[in-house]
PAZA-182481 format. One record per residue (C-alpha): x, y, z. Coordinates in pm, whole numbers, padded with zeros to 5 digits, always signed. Layout:
% PAZA-182481
XYZ
...
END
This chain:
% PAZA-182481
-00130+00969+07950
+00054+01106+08255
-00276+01084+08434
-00317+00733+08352
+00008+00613+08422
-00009+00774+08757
-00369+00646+08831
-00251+00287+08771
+00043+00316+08957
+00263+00200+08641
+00453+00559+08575
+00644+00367+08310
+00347+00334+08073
+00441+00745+08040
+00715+00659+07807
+00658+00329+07731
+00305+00447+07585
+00459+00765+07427
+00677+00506+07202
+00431+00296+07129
+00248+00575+06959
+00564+00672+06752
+00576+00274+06630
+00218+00276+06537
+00236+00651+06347
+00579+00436+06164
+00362+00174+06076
+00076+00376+05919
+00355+00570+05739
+00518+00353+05502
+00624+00205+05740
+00870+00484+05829
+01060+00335+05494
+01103+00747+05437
+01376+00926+05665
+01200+01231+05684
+00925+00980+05839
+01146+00847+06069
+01442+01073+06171
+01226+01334+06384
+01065+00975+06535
+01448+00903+06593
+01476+01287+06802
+01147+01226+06981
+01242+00862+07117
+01617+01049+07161
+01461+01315+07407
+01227+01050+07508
+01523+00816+07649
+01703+01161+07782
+01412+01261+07977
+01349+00916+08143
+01706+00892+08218
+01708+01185+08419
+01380+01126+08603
+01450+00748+08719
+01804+00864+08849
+01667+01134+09075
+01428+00880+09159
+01726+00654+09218
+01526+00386+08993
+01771+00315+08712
+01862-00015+08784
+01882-00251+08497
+02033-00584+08537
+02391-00570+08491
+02381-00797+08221
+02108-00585+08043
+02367-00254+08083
+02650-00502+07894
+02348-00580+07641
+02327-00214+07592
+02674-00126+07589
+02801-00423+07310
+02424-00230+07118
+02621+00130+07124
+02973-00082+07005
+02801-00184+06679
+02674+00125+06634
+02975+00322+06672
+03153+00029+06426
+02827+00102+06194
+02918+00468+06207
+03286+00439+06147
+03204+00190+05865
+03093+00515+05681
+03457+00574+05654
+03522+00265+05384
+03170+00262+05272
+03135+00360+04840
+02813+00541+04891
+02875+00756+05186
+02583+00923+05235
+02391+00594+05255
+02607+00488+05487
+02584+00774+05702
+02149+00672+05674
+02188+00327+05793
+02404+00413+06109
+02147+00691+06187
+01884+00406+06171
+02092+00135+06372
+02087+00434+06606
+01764+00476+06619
+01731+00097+06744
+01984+00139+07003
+01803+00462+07118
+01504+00260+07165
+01657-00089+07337
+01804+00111+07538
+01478+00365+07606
+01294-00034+07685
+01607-00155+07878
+01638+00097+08141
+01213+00145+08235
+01102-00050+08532
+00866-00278+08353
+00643-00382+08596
+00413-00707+08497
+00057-00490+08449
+00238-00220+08250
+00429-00448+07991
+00119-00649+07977
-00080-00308+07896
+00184-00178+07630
+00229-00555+07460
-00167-00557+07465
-00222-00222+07360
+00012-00212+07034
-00080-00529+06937
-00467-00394+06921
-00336-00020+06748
-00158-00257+06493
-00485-00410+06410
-00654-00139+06370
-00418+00029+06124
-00401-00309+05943
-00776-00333+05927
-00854+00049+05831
-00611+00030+05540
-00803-00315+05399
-01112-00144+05404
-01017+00172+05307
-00855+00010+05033
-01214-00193+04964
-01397+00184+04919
-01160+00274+04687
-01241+00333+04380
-00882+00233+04234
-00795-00045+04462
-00522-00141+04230
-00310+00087+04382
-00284-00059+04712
-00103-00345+04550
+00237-00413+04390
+00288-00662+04143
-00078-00775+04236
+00010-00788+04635
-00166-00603+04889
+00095-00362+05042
-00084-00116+05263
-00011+00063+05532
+00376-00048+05480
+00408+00025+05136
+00620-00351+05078
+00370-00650+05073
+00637-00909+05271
+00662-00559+05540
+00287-00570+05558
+00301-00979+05665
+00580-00870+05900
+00414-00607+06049
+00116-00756+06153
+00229-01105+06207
+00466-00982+06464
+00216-00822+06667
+00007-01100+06691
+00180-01332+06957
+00185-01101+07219
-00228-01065+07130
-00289-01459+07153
-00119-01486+07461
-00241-01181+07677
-00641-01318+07546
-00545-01662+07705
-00409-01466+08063
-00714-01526+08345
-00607-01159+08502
-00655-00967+08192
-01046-00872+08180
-01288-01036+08001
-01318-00739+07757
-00981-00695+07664
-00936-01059+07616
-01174-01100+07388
-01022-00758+07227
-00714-00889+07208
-00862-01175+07023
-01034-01021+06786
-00722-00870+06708
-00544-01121+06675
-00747-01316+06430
-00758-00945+06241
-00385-00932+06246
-00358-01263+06110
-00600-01267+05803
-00485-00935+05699
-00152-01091+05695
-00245-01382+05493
-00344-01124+05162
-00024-01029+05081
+00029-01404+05027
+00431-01364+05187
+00635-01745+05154
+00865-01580+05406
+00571-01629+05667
+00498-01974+05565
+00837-02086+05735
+00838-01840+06033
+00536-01892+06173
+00553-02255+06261
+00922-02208+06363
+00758-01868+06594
+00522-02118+06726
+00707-02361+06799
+00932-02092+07020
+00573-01963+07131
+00494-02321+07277
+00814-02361+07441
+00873-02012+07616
+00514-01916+07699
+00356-02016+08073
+00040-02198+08061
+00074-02368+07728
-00280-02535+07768
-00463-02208+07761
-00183-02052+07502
-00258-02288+07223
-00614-02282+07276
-00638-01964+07187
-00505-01995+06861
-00749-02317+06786
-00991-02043+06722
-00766-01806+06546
-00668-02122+06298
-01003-02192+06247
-01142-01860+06171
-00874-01802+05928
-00906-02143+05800
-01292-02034+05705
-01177-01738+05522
-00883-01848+05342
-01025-01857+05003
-01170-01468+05014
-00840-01377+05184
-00636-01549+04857
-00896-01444+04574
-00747-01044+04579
-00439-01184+04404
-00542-01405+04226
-00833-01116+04073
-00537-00925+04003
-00354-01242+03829
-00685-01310+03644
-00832-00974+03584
-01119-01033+03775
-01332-00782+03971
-01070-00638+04239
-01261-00404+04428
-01544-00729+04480
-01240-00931+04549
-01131-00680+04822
-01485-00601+04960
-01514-01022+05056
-01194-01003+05200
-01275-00704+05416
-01628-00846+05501
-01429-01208+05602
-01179-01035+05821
-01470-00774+06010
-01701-01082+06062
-01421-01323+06191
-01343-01018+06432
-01660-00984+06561
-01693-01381+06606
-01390-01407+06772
-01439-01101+06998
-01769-01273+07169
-01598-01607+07200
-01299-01452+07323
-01536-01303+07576
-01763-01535+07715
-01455-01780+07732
-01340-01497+07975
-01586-01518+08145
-01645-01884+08219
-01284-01862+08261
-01294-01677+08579
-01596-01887+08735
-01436-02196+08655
-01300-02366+08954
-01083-02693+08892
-00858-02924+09138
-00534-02933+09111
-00588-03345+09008
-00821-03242+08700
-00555-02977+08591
-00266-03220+08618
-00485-03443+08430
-00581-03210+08152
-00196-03136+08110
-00116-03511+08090
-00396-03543+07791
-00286-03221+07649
+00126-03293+07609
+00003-03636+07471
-00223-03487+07216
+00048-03272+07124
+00324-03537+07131
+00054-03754+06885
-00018-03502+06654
+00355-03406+06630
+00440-03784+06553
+00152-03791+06301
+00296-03494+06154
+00645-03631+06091
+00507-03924+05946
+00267-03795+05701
+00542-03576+05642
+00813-03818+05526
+00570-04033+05320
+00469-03721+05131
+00847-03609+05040
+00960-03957+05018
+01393-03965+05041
+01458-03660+05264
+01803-03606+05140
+01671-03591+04808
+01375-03361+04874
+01612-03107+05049
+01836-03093+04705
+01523-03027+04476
+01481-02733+04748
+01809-02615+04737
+01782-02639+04343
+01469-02489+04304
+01551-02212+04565
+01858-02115+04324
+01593-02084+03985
+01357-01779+03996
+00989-01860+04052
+00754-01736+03785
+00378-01647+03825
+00150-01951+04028
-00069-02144+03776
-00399-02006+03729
-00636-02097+04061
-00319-02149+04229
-00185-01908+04505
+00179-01755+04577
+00231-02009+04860
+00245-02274+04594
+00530-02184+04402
+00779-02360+04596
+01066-02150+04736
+01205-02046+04399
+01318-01629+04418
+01607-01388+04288
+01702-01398+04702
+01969-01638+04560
+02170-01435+04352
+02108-01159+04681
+02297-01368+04870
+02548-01499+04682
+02656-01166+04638
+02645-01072+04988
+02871-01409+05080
+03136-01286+04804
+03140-00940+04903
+03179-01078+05290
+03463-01251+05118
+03604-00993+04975
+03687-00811+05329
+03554-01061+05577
+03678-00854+05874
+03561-00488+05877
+03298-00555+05548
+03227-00348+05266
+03049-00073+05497
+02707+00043+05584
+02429+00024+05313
+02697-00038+05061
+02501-00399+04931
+02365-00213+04628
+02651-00106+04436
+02850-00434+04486
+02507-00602+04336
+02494-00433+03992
+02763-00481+03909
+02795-00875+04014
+02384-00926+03972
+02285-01228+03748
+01920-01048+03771
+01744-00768+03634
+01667-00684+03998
+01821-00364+04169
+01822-00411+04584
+01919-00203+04804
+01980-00497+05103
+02033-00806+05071
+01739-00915+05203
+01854-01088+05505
+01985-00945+05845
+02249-01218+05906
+02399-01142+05554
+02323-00763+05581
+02565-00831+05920
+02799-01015+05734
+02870-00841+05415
+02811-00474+05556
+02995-00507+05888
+03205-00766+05866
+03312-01029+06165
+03364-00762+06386
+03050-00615+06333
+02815-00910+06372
+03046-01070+06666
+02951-00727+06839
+02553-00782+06771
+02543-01128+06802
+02727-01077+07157
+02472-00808+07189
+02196-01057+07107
+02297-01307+07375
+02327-01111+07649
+01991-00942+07550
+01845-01280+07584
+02054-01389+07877
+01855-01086+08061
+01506-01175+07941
+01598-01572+08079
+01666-01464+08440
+01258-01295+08390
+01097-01601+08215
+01218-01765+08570
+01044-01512+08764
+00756-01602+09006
+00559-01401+08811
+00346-01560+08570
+00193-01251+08447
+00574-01139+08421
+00747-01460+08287
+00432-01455+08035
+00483-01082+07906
+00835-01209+07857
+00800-01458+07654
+00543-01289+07442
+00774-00994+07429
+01070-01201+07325
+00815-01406+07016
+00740-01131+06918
+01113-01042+06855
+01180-01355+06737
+00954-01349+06468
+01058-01020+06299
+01423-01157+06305
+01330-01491+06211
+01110-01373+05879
+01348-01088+05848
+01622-01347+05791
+01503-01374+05419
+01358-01009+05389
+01463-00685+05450
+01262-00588+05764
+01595-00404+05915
+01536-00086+05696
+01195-00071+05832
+01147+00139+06130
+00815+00074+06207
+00926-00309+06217
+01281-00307+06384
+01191-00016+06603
+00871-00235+06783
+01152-00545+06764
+01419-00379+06923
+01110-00219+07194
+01017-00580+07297
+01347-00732+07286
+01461-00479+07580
+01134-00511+07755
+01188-00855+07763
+01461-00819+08024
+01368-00526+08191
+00976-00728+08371
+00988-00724+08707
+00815-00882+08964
+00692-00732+09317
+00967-00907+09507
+01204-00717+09271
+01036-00356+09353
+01039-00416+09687
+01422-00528+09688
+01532-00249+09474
+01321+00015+09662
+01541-00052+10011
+01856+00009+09803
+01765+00363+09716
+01891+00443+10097
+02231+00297+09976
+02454+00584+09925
+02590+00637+09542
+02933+00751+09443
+02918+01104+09334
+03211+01120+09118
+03142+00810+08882
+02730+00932+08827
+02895+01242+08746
+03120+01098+08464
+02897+00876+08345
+02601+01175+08323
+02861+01381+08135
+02920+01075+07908
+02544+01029+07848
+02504+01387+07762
+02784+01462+07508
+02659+01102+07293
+02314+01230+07365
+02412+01572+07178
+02652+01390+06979
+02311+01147+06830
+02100+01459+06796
+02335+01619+06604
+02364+01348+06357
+02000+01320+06311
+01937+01665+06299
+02142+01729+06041
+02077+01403+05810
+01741+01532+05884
+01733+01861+05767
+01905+01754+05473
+01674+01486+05345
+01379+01727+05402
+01494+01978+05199
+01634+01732+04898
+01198+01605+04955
+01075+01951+04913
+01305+02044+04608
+01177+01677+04439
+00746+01791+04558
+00801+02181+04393
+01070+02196+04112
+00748+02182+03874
+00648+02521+03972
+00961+02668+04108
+01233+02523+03961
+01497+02785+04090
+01380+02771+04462
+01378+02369+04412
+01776+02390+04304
+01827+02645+04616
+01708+02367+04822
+01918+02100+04649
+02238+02329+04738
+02108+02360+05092
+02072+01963+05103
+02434+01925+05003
+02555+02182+05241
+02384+01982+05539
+02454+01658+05422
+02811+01695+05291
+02842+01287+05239
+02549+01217+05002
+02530+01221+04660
+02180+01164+04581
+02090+01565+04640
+02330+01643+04361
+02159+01351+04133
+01848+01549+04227
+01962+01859+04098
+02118+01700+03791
+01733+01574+03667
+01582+01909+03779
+01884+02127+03593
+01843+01882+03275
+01473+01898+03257
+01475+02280+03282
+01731+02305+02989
+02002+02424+03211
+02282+02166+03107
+02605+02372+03242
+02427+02342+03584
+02301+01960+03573
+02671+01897+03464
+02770+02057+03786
+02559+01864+03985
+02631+01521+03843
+03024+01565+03912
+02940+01656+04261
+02742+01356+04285
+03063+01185+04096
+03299+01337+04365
+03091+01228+04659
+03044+00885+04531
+03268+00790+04216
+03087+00452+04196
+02742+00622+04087
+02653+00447+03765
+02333+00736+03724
+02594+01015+03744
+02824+00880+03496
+02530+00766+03264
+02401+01124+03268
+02750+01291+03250
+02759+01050+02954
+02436+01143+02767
+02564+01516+02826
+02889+01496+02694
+02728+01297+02406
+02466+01586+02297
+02713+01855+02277
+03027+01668+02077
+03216+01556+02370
+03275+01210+02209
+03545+01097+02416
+03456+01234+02718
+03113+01053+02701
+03244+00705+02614
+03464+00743+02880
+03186+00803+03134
+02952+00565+02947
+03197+00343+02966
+03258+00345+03330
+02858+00340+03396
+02874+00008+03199
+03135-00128+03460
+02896-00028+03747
+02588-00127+03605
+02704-00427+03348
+02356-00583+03281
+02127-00249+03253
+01907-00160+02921
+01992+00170+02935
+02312+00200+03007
+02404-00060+02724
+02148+00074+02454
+02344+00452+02591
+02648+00330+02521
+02579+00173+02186
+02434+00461+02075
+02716+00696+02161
+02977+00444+01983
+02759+00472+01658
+02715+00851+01634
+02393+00825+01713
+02126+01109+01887
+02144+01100+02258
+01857+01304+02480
+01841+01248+02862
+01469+01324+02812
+01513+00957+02653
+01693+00776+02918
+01406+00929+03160
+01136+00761+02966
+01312+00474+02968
+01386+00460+03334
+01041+00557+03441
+00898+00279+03155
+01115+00007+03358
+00982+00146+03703
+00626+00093+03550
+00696-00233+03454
+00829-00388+03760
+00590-00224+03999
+00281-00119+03776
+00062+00178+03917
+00040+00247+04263
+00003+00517+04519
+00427+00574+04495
+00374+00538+04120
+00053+00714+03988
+00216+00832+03676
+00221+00469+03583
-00085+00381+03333
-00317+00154+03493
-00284-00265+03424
-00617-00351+03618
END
C-alpha cells in the first residue's frame, strides 16, 4: 500500500486506504454492532490518526482549513459533553460505550480532516470502498443462496447479512452507492473502472432493495435530489443511474419474492438463488455498458453549441417530468392537507404483515417508531438542557413503552441528540455539522471538477446515512457512522493543484516553536487519554465475551473472567448480570446473588437484576424481600410477561425457578426474531 501510494504520487491513500479497510472488515462484521469488533478498530484508526499527525507536521503539511480545525474542535466538545454525560447517565456502563463510540467518529473526522486529499486520491478511496462494499454485499447474498439453511440470514423474514439488522444492510449499501454512480459518469476515470464502478453500483442497489427497508423509500429520492443539485456535470450524473433504474426495475420482482417466500412458506433457498442470479447478471450487463459508454465517451468530441444545447433539452426534460410528477401526484392523493393527516395517523398505529403478494413497501408508514419517539421527546422534556445521558434511551422506554418492543435507541439521530444530550449537546454537533459543511462548500467551488465532484459525492454519501438514519438507528453502527463521518471530513479536506502549490511555498514560512509545542503536548495526553479509555472498555468487554463462549465447559474460569470484566470496567453492570445467569445455572445461588447486587449497585434501575434477586429471594422463603425486588422490577419494566406473571406468582405462594424465567425469556427472543445465525438455539419456522 505504501508502494502504491508512493508510485501514484497520492501518499495520503497510505492512511486513507488503511481506513478504508477497517470500514469494510466493520461492515462484514456485524457491522461492528459488537465492541469487541469495533474497539481495537477504534485503537488502530487512534494510532492511525497519531501516526499521520506526526508525519504531515514534519512534513510541514498539516494544514486544514481553519474552518475545518473549528469543525473538529466543536466534534471533540460533544464528545467530551458525551463523556461527562456518563456522570448523570442510569446505566453507566452503557454510557461509558456510547462516548467510546462517538469517539471513535471523532477519531476518524478528524483522521479524514487533517489528510491532504488530493482530487485522484479521494476519487480512488470513494471509488474503491464503494466497489469493496459491493463485494461484501454480493458474497453474503450468494453465500446465503448455497446455504443450506438460508433462513438464517433473515430476521423476521428480512435479509440481514453482512450487518446483522436488515434496515443496516439497506444503509450500508445504499450509502456507498452515490459516490459509485458518480465516479462511472467522470470522463478521467478509465474505462474499466467506470464500468466497475457501475456494476457496483447497480449490485449495491439491488442487494439493497431485499431487505425491503421503508426508511429507504423516503431517503433516496430526497439523496437524489441533493445528488442532482451538488454534483458537477448533472447530464452525465443522472445518466448513469437511467441504467441503474432500469436494471433494477427488471429485477424487482426476484429481488421482492425472498420475503415474500418467507411470508408464504415458499421455497427460500429458490427464492434466494433468482435473486442472486438477477443481481450477478445485472452486474455483468451493466459492467459492459458501463464500459463501452467509456469508451465512446472519450472519442466523443462535441462543440461547445451542441453541449449547451443538450443542457437546455436536458433541464427542460427534467423541469417536465418534475411538473408531471407533481401533478400526477396531487390527483392521486387528492386534498393534500388531508392526505398528510391519514399519514400522520397511520404513522402513530403499528403496521401489521403486507397482504399476501404484497411487499413491505406497501404498508404505508405505520411502525412502533412512534411510541420511540414520543418517549424520546418526553424524556428531552424531562431535562431539556444536559439530557438524560449517553445510551440511557432504553431504561426510560420500559418503563413509559406503550409496546412490547425493547430498544436500545430511539431510532433516530436527531432524537438520540435530543433526549441523550440535551440542547447543549446537539447545539455542539449541529454547530459541528455546519461548519463541517461550510468547509466542504469552499471545495464544491473549486476549479476542480474532479475535486468539486469527489465532494459532492463524498458529502451524498453522508447525507444519506444521516438522512435514513433519521428514522433508524445507524449511529450505533460503526461500520455505517464510521464510513459517514470518513466522507463527511474528506469532503472538506479535496484540494486542487493551485492549493498544493500555494501551501507548498508556505512550508518556508517559519512556525512558532512554543505554541506547536503546546499544542503537540495537548494532542498527546488526549491521544493517551482515548487509548486508555478504549483499552480498558476493551479488555473488559472481551473478557465478559469469553466468560459468555466457555462457562459450558468451565464454568469456574468463565466467573474468573466475569470478576476480571468488572475490575476493568468498574461502571458496567452487565458483567455482573453475566455472572448472575452463569452462578444460577451452575446451582451456585449465594454467588449469583452476589453478582446481581453488584449489578444492582452499579445500576439500581436494572429491572433483570431485581427480577432475578426476586426469583431468588422467592425460592428460598425470603417473601418480603422478593416482593420488594419484584416489585421494583415491575416499576422498571411495567408491561413485561415475565416480570408480571413473576410477581403474581410470588404474591400467591406459588413455585418460582429462574430456570423458568430463562425459558421464558429465550421463548420471547425466539418469537420476535425466529432462528438465525445470533439465534440458532431457536427451532426453525421455515
Amino acid at each position: 500500500m505504501t508502494w502504491l501510494g508512493a508510485r501514484l504520487g497520492l501518499p495520503e491513500l497510505v492512511p486513507g486506504a488503511l481506513a478504508v479497510a477497517s470500514f469494510v472488515l466493520l461492515a462484514a462484521a456485524d457491522g461492528g454492532s459488537r465492541p469487541t469488533t469495533w474497539y481495537p478498530v477504534a485503537l488502530f484508526l487512534l494510532g492511525l490518526l497519531v501516526v499521520s499527525t506526526l508525519v504531515l507536521a514534519r512534513g510541514r503539511r498539516l494544514a486544514p482549513a481553519p474552518v475545518a480545525l473549528v469543525a473538529i474542535a466543536l466534534l471533540g466538545a460533544f464528545t467530551l459533553w458525551t463523556f461527562a454525560s456518563i456522570g448523570w447517565a442510569e446505566a453507566k456502563g452503557d454510557a461509558w460505550t456510547g462516548a467510546n463510540r462517538t469517539l471513535l467518529y471523532l477519531i476518524v473526522f478528524s483522521l479524514f480532516a487533517i489528510l491532504p486529499w488530493r482530487p485522484r486520491s479521494a476519487a480512488l478511496v470513494l471509488g474503491g470502498y464503494s466497489v469493496a462494499i459491493a463485494t461484501v454485499g454480493l458474497i453474503a447474498l450468494l453465500g446465503t443462496a448455497g446455504s443450506d439453511a438460508p433462513g438464517l440470514s433473515l430476521i423476521a423474514g428480512r435479509f440481514s447479512e453482512p450487518v446483522g439488522y436488515h434496515n443496516g444492510v439497506t444503509g450500508l449499501l445504499l450509502a456507498a452507492a452515490w459516490p459509485a454512480a458518480y465516479l462511472a459518469s467522470v470522463r478521467r476515470v478509465h474505462p474499466l473502472a467506470r464500468g466497475l464502478l457501475l456494476a457496483a453500483c447497480v449490485v449495491l442497489v439491488q442487494v439493497a432493495v431485499i431487505p425491503q427497508s421503508r426508511g429507504s423509500a423516503v431517503a433516496v429520492p430526497l439523496t437524489a435530489l441533493l445528488y442532482v443539485a451538488l454534483v458537477p456535470g448533472r447530464l452525465r450524473a443522472i445518466a448513469v443511474l437511467i441504467p441503474v433504474a432500469a436494471a433494477t426495475a427488471l429485477a424487482m420482482q426476484p429481488l421482492l419474492n425472498v420475503y415474500d417466500a418467507f411470508a408464504d412458506g415458499g421455497d427460500l433457498a429458490a427464492a434466494f438463488d433468482d435473486a442472486a442470479r438477477a443481481v450477478v447478471l445485472s452486474g455483468a450487463a451493466l459492467f459492459c455498458i458501463g464500459l463501452v459508454a467509456a469508451l465512446v465517451d472519450q472519442r466523443l468530441e462535441r462543440s461547445r453549441q451542441a453541449v449547451h444545447r443538450l443542457k437546455v433539452a436536458a433541464s427542460a426534460a427534467l423541469v417536465a417530468g418534475a411538473l408531471a410528477g407533481v401533478v400526477v401526484a396531487l390527483a392521486t392523493i387528492g386534498d393534500p392537507v388531508s392526505w398528510i393527516d391519514e399519514r400522520v395517523q397511520e404513522f402513530k398505529t403499528e403496521s401489521g404483515e403486507p397482504a399476501p403478494g404484497s411487499s413491505r413497501f406497501s404498508e404505508g408508514l405505520g411502525s412502533v417508531r412512534y411510541d420511540f419517539w414520543r418517549v424520546a421527546v418526553d424524556v428531552f422534556a424531562e431535562r431539556p438542557l444536559v439530557g438524560a445521558g449517553s445510551e440511557s434511551f432504553a431504561i426510560d422506554y420500559l418503563r413509559e413503552r406503550e409496546t412490547d418492543q425493547e430498544p436500545a435507541n430511539p431510532h433516530s439521530v436527531e432524537l438520540r441528540l435530543l433526549s441523550q444530550t440535551g440542547l447543549v449537546g446537539t447545539a455542539l454537533f449541529g454547530g459541528f455539522l455546519v461548519c463541517a459543511v461550510m468547509a466542504a462548500s469552499r471545495v464544491r467551488r473549486s476549479r476542480s471538477r474532479l475535486a468539486a465532484g469527489s465532494c459532492a459525492a463524498a458529502l451524498v454519501a453522508f447525507a444519506y446515512w444521516l438522512i435514513h438514519g433519521s428514522a433508524d438507528w445507524f449511529w450505533e453502527l460503526p461500520a455505517l457512522g464510521a464510513a459517514a463521518f470518513a466522507w463527511l471530513g474528506m469532503a472538506g479536506a479535496i484540494r486542487d493543484d493551485d492549493e498544493d502549490a500555494a501551501r507548498d511555498a508556505s512550508r518556508d514560512e517559519p512556525e512558532p516553536p512554543v505554541l506547536r509545542r503546546y499544542l503537540a503536548v495537548g494532542a498527546a495526553g488526549l491521544a493517551l487519554l482515548s487509548a486508555g479509555s478504549l483499552v480498558l472498555t476493551w479488555a473488559a468487554a472481551r473478557s465478559a465475551d469469553r466468560a459468555a463462549s466457555s462457562w459450558t465447559a468451565n464454568p469456574e474460569l468463565a466467573l474468573e473472567r466475569i470478576d476480571s470484566a468488572l475490575d476493568l470496567n468498574p461502571l458496567d453492570e452487565n458483567p455482573a448480570l453475566l455472572g448472575g445467569v452463569i452462578a444460577a445455572r451452575t446451582s451456585d445461588n449465594e454467588a449469583a446473588r452476589e453478582y446481581f447486587g453488584e449489578a444492582i449497585e452499579r445500576n439500581g434501575s436494572s429491572w433483570f437484576g431485581h427480577l432475578e434477586l426476586g426469583a431468588l429471594d422467592a425460592m428460598e422463603g425470603r417473601r418480603r424481600s422478593a416482593l420488594a425486588h419484584l416489585r421494583l422490577a415491575s416499576e422498571l419494566n411495567p408491561r413485561d410477561p415475565v416480570v408480571r406473571s413473576t410477581r403474581r406468582r410470588a404474591e400467591r405462594g406459588r413455585a418460582v425457578s429462574l430456570r423458568m424465567i430463562d425459558r421464558a425469556l429465550l421463548r420471547r427472543v425466539c418469537l420476535r426474531f425466529g432462528r438465525t445465525d445470533a439465534t440458532p438455539f431457536c427451532a426453525s419456522t421455515t
